[in-house]
C-alpha positions in Angstrom: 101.4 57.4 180.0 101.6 57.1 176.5 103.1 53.8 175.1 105.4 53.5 172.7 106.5 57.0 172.5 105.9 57.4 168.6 102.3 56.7 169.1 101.9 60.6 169.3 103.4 61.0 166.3 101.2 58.5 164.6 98.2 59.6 165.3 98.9 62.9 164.4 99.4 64.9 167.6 102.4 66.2 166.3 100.8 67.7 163.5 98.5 68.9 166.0 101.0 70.8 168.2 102.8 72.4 164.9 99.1 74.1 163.8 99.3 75.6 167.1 102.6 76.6 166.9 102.3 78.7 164.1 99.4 80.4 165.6 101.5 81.8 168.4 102.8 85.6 168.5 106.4 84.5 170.4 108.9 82.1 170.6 108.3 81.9 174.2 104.8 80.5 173.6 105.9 78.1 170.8 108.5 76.9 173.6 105.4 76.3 175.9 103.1 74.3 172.6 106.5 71.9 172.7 105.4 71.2 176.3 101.9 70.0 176.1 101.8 66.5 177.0 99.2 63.7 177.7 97.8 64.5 181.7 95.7 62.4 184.0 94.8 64.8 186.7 91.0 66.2 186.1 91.8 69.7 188.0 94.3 70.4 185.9 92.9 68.8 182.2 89.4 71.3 183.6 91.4 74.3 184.2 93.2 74.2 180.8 90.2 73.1 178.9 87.8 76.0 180.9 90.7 78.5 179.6 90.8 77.9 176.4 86.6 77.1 176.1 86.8 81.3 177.5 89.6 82.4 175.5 87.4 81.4 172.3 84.6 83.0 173.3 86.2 86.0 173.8 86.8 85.9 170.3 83.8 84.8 168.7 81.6 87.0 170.9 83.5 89.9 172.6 86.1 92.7 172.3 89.3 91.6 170.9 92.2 91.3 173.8 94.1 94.5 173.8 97.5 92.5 172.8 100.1 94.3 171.1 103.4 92.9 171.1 104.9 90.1 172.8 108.8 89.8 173.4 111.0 87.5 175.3 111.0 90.1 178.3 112.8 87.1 180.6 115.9 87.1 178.3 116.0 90.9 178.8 115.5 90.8 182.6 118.3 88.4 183.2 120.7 90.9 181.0 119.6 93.7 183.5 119.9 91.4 186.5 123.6 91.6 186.0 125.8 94.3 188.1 127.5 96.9 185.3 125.2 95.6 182.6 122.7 97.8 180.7 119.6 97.6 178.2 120.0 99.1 175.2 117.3 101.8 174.0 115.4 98.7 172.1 115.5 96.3 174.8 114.0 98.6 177.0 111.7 99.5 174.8 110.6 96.0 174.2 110.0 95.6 177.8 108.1 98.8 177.9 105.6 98.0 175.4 104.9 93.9 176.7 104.4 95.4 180.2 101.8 98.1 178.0 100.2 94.7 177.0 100.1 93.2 180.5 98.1 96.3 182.3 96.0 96.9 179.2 94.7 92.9 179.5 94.2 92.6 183.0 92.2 95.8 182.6 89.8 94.5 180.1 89.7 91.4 182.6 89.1 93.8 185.5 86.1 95.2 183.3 84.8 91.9 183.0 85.2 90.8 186.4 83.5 87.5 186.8 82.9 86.9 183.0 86.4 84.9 182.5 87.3 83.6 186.2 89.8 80.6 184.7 91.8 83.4 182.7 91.5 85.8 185.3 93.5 83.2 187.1 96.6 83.5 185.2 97.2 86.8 186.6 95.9 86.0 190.4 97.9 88.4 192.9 99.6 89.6 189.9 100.8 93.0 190.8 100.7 96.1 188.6 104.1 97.9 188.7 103.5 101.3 187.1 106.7 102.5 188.2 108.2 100.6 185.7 106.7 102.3 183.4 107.3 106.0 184.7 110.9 105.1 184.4 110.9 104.3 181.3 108.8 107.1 180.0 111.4 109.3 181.4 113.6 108.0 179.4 112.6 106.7 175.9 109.7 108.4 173.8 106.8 106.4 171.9 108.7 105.2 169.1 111.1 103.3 171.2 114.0 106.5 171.0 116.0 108.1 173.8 114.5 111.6 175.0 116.7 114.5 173.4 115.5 115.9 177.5 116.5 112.6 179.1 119.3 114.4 181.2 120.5 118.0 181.0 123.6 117.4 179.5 122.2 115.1 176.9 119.9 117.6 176.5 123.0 120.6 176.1 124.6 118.1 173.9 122.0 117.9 171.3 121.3 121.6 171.1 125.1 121.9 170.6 125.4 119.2 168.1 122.5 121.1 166.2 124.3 124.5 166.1 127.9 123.0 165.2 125.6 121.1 162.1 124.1 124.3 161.0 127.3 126.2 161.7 129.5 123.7 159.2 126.6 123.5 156.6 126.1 127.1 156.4 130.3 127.5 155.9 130.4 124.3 153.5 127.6 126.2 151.3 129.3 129.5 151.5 132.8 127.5 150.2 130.8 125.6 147.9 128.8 128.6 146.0 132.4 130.1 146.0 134.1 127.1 144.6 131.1 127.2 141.9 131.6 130.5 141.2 135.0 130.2 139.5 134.5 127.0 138.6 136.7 124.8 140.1 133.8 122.6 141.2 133.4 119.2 139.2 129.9 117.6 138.0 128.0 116.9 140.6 127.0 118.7 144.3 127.6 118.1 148.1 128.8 114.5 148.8 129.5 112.4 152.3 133.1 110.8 152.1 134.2 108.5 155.7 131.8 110.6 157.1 132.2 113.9 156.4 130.4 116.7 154.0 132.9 117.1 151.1 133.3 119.1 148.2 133.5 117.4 144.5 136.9 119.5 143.1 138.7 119.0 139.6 141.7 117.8 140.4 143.9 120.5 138.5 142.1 122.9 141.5 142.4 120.8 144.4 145.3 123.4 145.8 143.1 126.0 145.0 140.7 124.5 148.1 142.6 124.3 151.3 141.5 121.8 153.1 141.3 117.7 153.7 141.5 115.4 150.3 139.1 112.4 151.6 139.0 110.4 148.1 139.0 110.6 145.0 137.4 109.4 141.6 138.0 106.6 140.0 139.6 108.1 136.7 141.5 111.0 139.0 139.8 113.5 137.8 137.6 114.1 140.6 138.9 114.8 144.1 136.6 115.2 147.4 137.9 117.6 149.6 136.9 118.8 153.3 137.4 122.6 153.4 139.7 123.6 156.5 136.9 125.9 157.7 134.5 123.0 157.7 137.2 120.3 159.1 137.8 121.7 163.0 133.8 122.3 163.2 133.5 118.5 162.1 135.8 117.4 164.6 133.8 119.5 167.6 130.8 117.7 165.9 132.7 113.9 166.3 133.6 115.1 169.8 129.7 116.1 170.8 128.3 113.0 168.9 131.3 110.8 171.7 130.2 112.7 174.2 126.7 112.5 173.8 127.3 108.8 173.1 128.7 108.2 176.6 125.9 110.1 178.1 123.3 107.8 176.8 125.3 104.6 178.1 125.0 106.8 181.8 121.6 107.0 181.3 120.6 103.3 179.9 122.9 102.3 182.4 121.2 104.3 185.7 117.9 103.0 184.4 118.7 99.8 183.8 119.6 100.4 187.7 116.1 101.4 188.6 114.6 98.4 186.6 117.3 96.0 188.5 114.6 95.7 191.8 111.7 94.8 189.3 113.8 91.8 187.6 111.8 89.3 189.9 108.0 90.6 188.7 109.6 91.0 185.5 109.4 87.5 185.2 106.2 87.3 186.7 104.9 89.5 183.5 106.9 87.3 180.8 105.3 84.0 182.7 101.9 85.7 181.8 102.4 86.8 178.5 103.7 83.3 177.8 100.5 81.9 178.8 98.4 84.3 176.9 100.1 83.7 174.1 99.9 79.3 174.5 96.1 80.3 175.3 95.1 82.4 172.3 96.7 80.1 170.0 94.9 76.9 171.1 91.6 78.9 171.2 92.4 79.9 167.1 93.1 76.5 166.9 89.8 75.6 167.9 87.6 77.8 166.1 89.7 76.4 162.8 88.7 72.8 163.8 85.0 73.9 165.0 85.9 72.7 168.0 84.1 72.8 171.6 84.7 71.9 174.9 83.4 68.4 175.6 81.9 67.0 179.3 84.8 66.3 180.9 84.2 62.7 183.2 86.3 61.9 186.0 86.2 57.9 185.2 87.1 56.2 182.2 84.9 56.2 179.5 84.0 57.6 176.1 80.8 59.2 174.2 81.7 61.4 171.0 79.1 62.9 168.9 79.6 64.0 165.7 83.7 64.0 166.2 85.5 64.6 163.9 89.3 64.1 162.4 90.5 68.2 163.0 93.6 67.5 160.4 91.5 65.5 157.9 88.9 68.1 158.6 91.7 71.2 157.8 92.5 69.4 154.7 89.1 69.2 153.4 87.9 72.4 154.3 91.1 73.6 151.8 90.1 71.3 149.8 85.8 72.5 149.7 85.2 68.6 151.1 82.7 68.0 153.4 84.1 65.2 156.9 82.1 62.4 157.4 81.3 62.9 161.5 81.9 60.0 163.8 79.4 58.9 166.7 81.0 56.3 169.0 80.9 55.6 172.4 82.8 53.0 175.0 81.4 52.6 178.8 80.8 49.4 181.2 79.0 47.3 178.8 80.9 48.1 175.5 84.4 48.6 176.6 86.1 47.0 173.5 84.8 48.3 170.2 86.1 45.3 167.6 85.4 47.5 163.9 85.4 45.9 160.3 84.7 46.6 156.8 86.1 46.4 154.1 89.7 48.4 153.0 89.8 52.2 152.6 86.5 52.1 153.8 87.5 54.3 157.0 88.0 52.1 159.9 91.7 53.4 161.0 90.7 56.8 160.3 87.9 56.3 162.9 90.0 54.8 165.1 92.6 57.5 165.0 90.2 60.1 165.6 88.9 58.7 168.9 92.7 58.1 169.5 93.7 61.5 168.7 90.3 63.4 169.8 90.8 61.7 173.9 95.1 62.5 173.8 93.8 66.3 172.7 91.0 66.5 175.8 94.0 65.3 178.3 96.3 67.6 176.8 93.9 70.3 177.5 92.6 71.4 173.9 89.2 71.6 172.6 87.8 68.9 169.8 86.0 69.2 166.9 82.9 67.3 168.4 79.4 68.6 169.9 79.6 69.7 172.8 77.4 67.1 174.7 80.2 64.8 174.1 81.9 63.0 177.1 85.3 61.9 177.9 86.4 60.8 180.0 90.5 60.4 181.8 92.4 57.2 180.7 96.1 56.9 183.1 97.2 55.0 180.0 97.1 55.1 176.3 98.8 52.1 174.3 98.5 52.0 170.3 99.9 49.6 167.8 99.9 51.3 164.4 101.6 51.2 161.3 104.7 48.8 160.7 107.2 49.0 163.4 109.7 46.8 162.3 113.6 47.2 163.4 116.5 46.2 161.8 118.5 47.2 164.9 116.3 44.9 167.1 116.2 42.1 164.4 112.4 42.2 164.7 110.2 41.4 161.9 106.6 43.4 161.2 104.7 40.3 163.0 107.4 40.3 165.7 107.2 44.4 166.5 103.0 43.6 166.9 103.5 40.7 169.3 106.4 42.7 171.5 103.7 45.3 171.6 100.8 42.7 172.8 103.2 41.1 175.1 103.5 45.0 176.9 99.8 45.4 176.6 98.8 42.4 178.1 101.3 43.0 181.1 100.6 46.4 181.8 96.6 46.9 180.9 94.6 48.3 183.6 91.2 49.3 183.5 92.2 53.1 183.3 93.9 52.0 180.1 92.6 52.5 176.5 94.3 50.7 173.7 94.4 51.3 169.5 95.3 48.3 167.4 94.8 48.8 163.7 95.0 45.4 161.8 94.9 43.3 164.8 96.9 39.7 164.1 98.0 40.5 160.5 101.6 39.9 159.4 101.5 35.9 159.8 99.7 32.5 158.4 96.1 34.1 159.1 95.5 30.2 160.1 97.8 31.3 162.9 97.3 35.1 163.2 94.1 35.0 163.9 93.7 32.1 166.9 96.8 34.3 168.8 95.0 37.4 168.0 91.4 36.4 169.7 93.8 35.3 173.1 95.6 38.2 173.3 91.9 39.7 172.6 91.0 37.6 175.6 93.6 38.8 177.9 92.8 42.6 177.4 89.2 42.0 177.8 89.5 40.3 181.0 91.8 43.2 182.4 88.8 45.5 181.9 91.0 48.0 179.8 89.2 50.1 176.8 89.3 50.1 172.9 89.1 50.8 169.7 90.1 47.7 167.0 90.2 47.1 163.6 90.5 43.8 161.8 89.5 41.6 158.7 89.2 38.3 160.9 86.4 36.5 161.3 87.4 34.2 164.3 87.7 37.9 166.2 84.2 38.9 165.1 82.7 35.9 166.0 84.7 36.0 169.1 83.3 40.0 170.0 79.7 38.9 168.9 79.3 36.7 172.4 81.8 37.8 174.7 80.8 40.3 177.4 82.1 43.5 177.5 82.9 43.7 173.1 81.2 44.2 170.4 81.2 44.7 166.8 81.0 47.7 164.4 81.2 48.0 160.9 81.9 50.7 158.4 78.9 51.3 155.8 79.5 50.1 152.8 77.1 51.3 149.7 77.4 47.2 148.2 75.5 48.7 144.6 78.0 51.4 144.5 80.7 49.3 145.7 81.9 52.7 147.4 82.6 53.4 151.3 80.4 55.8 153.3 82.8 56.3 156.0 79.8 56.0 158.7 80.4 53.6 161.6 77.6 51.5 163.2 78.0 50.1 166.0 76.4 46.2 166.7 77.2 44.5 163.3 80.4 43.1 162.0 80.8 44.4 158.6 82.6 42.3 155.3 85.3 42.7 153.9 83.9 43.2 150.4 86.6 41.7 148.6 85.6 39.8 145.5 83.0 42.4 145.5 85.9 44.9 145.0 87.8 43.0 142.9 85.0 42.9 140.7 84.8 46.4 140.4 88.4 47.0 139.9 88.1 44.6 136.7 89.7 41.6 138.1 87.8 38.4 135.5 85.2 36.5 136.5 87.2 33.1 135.9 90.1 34.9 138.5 87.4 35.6 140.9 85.3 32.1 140.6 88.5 30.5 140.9 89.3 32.6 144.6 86.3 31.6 145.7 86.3 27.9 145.3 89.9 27.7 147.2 87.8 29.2 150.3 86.1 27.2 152.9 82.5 26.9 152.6 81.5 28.1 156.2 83.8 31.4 155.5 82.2 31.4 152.2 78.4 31.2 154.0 79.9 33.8 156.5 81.1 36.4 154.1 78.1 36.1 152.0 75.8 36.1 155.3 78.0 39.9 156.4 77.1 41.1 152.7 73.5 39.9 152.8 73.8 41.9 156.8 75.2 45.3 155.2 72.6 45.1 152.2 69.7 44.8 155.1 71.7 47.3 157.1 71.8 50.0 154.2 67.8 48.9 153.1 67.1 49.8 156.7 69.5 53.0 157.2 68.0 54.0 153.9 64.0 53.7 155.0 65.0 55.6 158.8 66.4 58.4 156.6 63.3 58.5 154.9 61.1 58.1 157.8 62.7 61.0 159.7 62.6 63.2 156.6 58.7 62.3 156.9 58.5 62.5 160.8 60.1 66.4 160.1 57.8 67.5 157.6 54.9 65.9 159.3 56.6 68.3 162.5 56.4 71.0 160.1 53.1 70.7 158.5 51.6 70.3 162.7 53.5 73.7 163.8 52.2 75.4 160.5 48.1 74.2 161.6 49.3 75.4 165.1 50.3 78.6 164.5 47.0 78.7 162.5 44.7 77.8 164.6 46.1 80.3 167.4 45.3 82.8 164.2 41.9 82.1 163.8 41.4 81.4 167.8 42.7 85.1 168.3 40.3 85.7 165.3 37.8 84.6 166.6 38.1 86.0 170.0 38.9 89.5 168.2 35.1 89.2 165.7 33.3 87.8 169.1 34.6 91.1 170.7 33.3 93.7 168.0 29.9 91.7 167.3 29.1 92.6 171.3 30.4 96.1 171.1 28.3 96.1 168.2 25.0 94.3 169.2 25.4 96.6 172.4 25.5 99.8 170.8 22.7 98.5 168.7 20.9 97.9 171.7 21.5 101.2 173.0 20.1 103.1 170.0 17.5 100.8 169.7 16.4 101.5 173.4 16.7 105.4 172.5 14.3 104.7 169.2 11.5 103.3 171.3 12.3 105.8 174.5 11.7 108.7 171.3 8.8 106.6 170.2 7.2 106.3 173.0 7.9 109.7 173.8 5.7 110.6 170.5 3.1 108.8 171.2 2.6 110.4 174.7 3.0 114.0 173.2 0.2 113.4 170.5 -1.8 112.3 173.5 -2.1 108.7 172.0 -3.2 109.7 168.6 -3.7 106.7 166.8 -2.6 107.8 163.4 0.3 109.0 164.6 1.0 105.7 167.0 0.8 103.5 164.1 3.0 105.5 161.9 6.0 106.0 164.8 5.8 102.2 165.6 6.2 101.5 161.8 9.0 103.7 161.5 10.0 101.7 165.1 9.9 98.4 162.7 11.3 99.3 159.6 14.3 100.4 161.6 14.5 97.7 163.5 14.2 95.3 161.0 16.2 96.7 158.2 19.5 97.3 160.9 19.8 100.9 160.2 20.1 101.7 163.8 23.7 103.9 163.5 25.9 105.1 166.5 25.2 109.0 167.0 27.7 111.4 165.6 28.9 113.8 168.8 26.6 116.4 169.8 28.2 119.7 169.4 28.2 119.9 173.3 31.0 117.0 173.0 33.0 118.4 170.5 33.3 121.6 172.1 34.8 119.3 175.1 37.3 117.6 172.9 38.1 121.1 171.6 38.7 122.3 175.1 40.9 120.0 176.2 44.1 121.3 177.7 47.4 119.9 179.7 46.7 119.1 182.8 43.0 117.8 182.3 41.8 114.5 182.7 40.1 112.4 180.3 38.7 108.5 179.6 40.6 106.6 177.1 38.7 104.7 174.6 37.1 101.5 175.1 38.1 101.5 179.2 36.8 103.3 182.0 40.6 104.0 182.6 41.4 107.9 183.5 44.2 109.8 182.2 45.7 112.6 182.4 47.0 115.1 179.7 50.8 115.7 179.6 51.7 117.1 175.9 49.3 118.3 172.8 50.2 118.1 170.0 47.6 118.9 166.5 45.1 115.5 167.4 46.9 113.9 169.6 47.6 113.6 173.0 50.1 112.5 175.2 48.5 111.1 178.5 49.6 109.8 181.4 48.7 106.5 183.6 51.3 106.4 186.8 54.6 105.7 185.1 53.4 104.7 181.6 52.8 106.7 178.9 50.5 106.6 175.5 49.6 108.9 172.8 46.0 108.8 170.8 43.7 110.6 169.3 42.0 113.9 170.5 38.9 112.9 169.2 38.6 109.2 171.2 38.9 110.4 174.3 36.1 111.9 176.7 37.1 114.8 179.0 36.0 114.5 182.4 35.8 117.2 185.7 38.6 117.1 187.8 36.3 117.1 190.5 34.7 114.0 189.7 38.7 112.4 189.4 39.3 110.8 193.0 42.6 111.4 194.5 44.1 108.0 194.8 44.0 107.5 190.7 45.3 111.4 190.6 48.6 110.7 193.2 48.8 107.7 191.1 48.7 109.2 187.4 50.6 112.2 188.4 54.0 110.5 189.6 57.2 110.5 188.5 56.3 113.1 185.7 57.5 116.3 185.9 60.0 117.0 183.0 58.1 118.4 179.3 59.4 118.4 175.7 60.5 122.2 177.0 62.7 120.9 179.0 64.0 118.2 177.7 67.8 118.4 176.5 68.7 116.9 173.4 71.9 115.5 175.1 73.3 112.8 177.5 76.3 112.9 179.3 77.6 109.2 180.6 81.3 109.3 180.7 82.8 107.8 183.6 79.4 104.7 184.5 80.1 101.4 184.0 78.4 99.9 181.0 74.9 98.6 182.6 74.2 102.1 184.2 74.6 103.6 181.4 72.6 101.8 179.5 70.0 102.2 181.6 69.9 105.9 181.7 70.0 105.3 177.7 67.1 103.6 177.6 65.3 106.0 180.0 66.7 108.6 177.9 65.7 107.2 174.5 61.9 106.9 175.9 61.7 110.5 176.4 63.2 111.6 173.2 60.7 109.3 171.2 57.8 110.5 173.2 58.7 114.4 172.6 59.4 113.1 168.7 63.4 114.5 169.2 64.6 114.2 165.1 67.8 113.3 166.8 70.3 113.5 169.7 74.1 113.0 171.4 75.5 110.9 173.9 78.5 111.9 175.3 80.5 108.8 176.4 84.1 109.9 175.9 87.1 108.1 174.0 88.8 106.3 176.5 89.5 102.5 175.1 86.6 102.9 172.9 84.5 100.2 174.9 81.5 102.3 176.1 81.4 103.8 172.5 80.8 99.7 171.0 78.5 99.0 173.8 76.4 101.7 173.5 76.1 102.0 169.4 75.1 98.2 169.4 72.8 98.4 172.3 71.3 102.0 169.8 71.0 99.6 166.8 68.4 97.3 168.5 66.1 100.0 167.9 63.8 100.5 165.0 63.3 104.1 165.4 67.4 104.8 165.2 68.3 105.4 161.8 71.5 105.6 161.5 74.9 107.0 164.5 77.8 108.8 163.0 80.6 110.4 165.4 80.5 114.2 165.9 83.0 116.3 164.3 87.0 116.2 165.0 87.2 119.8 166.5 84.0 118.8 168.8 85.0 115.7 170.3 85.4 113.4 167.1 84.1 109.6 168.5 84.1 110.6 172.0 80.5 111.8 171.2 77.9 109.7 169.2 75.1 111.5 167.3 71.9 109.3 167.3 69.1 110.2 164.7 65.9 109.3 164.4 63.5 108.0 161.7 
């Protein structure tokens, strides 16, 4: 319940409604915008909000809706509802191209089964009539025009009206030419007259022409005749066009007949389409405000973050102005929000947004707030705005505010949230302001929730100890003397007003002289809410520099993270080489002293000779020279021999693989069902005897297909989109591996759905340089050609 009735209107939720109004495609889903109204039942608020939270992300992150047209199809069904009555050919027409709309959406839905269940409900045991359809295709072609075939007789008609034309052109010309000939013809050629093909004449040869005089010029000298010839083939002409006339009505008329049965489902169809229609246009809506879906609460209560005004926010974005966001919240402890500051400085406009932002959640739109906010379901909404004074009612300003607290305080609940901008102004503030805190009182003891603005300090003083209210303030930059338009929530704020006088140029003596007529304890308390906002900004100011600190501090301890993982991996990465190293030192080192020692038993212990090989043990030794042999030519005749089929160790593992492709120094190998290619040279052949059997079932599966056989084309027209994207990417493995330059998939035309889904899936890959359609005469963008870089 929304009370009084022009509270809509004042906080803008008529504005609201004609935004989304003009968004809409029909009349029939403007009609439905006029409808949306304030609701307090949570099923239904969640269904409307879930519908239009899908219907945007349809368009922000899917395929646009295949929607066409949309016409008032239920004004046409009730015209063919009636006995005798008949559709004309662009009535049926329109019905035949909003029922094209209908299948073509709940086909996309039916593609995304699942994806969109709360729009999938507005066509729930919808049927699909394709009869409909058939009859109308029998009738009237694509361009909304009756079928020259649609009977036989209409179809002898036409061929007969086409003769009779050619028949009375071909005399017309052959009078004309004549008429030319010995020039009795006027300026000009060939004219239509009521109708009819004509002959410009002079008038002094008009009886030289038999025929019909039709009209004449305006200075006489001109007459327009009809040859007799021409004028009874004309006449069979008029009689063919009545005829064929009549024959059309027969056949609107006998399909308006067939269509007569469908009249109810009909409706079902225009019932949809006016749903989509309301739908779509609150989800453009939202993506023009920003807006999300907030958490919807079952109990009353109230948590925005970062809301924000969606018409003040239209206006600036037109405008290049940035909207100050709004964070505000009302639950058990802080049910009564009591805001002040100083004037212009924001506080209605915050309290219309929370106004306006909780009517738009229960009217089932989106708002331009993050989407962790919550609100929650209110049975009432009361606001006193703006000056409601009646002359018919004999009520002053003062007097329309207290008729509005004398509702309030009757009919408050705790399911009830109330707005009151200005609270107790329009009277002797010395009187205002003590009626105002009772009524305050009143409303805080029913339990009820709110948002209220005032100047009075017997009301802030009043919020500051009772339970269940508190204070908030607008920020006020008091050096600037300028607004900030930020709420915070806890303080009472000042009203600024010598402050701003001063500014505005008001004198000193003017504003000296104000002073001293106040009270000194309102003078302490003004001056104690300035001192309050200076602290307040002092502090906000040295928290906005604190966080900037805390963020780069953030920064700079991801940035030595990151690096220390890069010189852990480093260090892992140098640790691994030195022992590869130090052990194929060791190795050679072990072979110099097995050769030494191999010396110094083949010259029989020679001392010479000992001493020399074990100096030429220590020199090496000490001077590092000690290098990795260079392949004997036993091994390199190996790597040469290598062939498909053969198995060989990989590099740095014991690992055995076997050979599928060669190609120049490189090898394509095998391990089970992965796949590698490196370099001839790395790898060591091995026997196949000395392979065991469990690592060759393993390394020999699922491989049988070779760059000889592989085709450089992939047929997946009629799989739904996953399967065939994972054939694709089966597909696209291969045709790297073989190094393919390019290759086709063959996907078909159909609604062009597969096509999208497949060239964006292609574009994730690095090694796809660019997908063009093949050509017209060989199946134009039903097939995409893939190459590769």
């Amino acid at each position: 319940m929304i009370y009084p009735h022009n509270s809509l209107h004042k906080l803008g939720f008529d504005d609201i409604k004609t935004s989304i109004k003009n968004l809409c495609m029909s009349e029939m889903g403007r009609g439905m915008v006029d409808k949306i109204q304030f609701m307090s039942q949570y099923d239904q608020i969640n269904k409307f909000l879930r519908q239009t939270s899908e219907f945007k992300n349809i368009i922000e992150n899917d395929q646009p809706l295949p929607i066409q047209s949309f016409y008032d199809i239920k004004r046409l069904a009730e015209k063919a509802k009636l006995e005798g009555a008949f559709l004309n050919e662009e009535e049926v027409f329109q019905i035949y191209v909003s029922l094209q709309t209908v299948f073509a959406v709940i086909r996309y839905f039916e593609e995304r089964n699942g994806l969109y269940p709360n729009l999938e409900a507005l066509f729930e045991h919808l049927p699909i009539e394709k009869d409909i359809i058939r009859h109308i295709e029998a009738v009237i072609d694509p361009k909304g025009k009756m079928k020259p075939n649609a009977s036989r007789l209409l179809a002898d008609i036409t061929t007969a009206i086409a003769k009779a034309e050619q028949e009375a052109l071909r005399k017309i010309d052959q009078i004309y030419k004549n008429a030319q000939t010995n020039n009795w013809v006027a300026d000009g050629s060939l004219t239509v007259r009521d109708g009819r093909i004509c002959i410009p004449i002079l008038a002094e040869n008009k009886r030289k022409v038999k025929g019909f005089v039709h009209d004449e010029s305006a200075s006489g000298q001109t007459v327009y005749i009809e040859p007799e010839e021409v004028f009874t083939l004309n006449n069979k002409i008029r009689d063919l066009e009545f005829e064929k006339r009549r024959e059309v009505v027969r056949i609107l008329t006998e399909l308006t007949n067939q269509l007569r049965p469908y009249v109810p489902i009909i409706f079902s169809y225009h019932s949809f389409l006016t749903k989509l229609d309301f739908v779509r246009a609150k989800a453009l809506f939202a993506i023009q405000t920003d807006a999300e879906m907030p958490v919807l609460m079952k109990e009353a209560r109230l948590k925005l973050i970062n809301a924000k005004h969606p018409l003040l926010l239209l206006s600036h974005k037109e405008s290049g102005k940035s909207v100050v966001p709004l964070n505000v919240h009302l639950d058990e402890k802080v049910r009564i929000l009591l805001v002040s500051g100083p004037n212009a400085g924001g506080k209605s406009v915050a309290m219309k947004t929370v106004g306006l932002l909780q009517i738009m959640t229960q009217a089932g739109l989106l708002i331009p707030a993050d989407a962790e906010s919550e609100v929650g379901i209110f049975k009432q909404l009361f606001a006193d705005i703006g000056d409601d004074q009646s002359i018919e009612s004999d009520l002053s300003t003062y007097s329309a505010h207290l008729s509005k607290m004398k509702y309030f305080t009757e009919h408050t609940s705790a399911k009830t949230l109330i707005l009151i901008d200005e609270f107790g102004t329009g009277t002797d503030p010395l009187f205002g302001g003590p009626i105002a805190e009772a009524v305050l009182e009143q409303l805080n003891q029913k339990r009820c929730f709110g948002m209220i603005t005032t100047h009075y300090s017997n009301l802030k003083l009043f919020a500051n100890s009772a339970e269940g209210l508190e204070n908030a303030s607008m920020i006020f930059d008091n050096e600037k003397l300028q607004p900030m338009y930020m709420l915070e929530m806890g303080k009472p704020g000042s009203s600024y007003a010598f402050e701003i006088a001063q500014k505005i140029g008001l004198s000193k003596h003017l504003i000296d002289l104000a002073k001293s007529k106040i009270s000194v304890q309102q003078r302490k308390i003004d001056t104690l809410l300035v001192d309050l906002e200076r602290d307040k900004k002092d502090v906000f100011d040295a928290k906005l520099a604190l966080d900037k600190q805390q963020r780069k501090y953030q920064s700079l301890l991801e940035e030595n993270e990151k690096l220390k993982a890069f010189y852990d991996e480093n260090k892992r990465n140098l640790i691994r080489e030195a022992k590869t190293e130090a052990q194929q030192i060791i190795k050679d080192a072990n072979k110099l002293v097995e050769n030494t020692i191999a010396g110094i038993k083949e010259s029989k212990a020679d001392k010479t000779t000992t001493q020399e090989l074990r100096a030429n043990l220590n020199t090496a030794l000490k001077a590092n020279e000690i290098k990795p042999q260079a392949p004997t030519k036993q091994q390199q005749k190996e790597v040469e021999d290598i062939e498909v089929g053969d198995w060989v160790k990989m590099p740095d593992s014991e690992n055995l693989v076997q050979v599928l492709e060669i190609a120049k120094d490189n090898l394509i190998v095998a391990f089970g069902e992965l796949r590698s290619v490196v370099k001839k040279k790395k790898v060591v052949k091995v026997s196949n005897k000395s392979v065991p059997k469990a690592v060759k079932r393993f390394g020999t599966s699922g491989y049988t297909e070779s760059s000889a056989s592989f085709s450089a084309e992939i047929d997946v027209r009629g799989k739904r989109g996953e399967d065939a994207l994972g054939e694709i990417e089966r597909y696209f493995d291969r045709a790297v591996m073989f190094g393919f330059p390019s290759f086709k998939v063959i996907h078909g035309k159909g609604d062009g759905i597969l096509r999208k889904l497949i060239r964006n899936y292609l574009k994730a890959y690095p090694q796809v340089a660019k997908m063009e359609d093949e050509h017209v005469d060989r199946g134009g963008d039903g097939i995409t050609y893939v190459y590769l870089s």
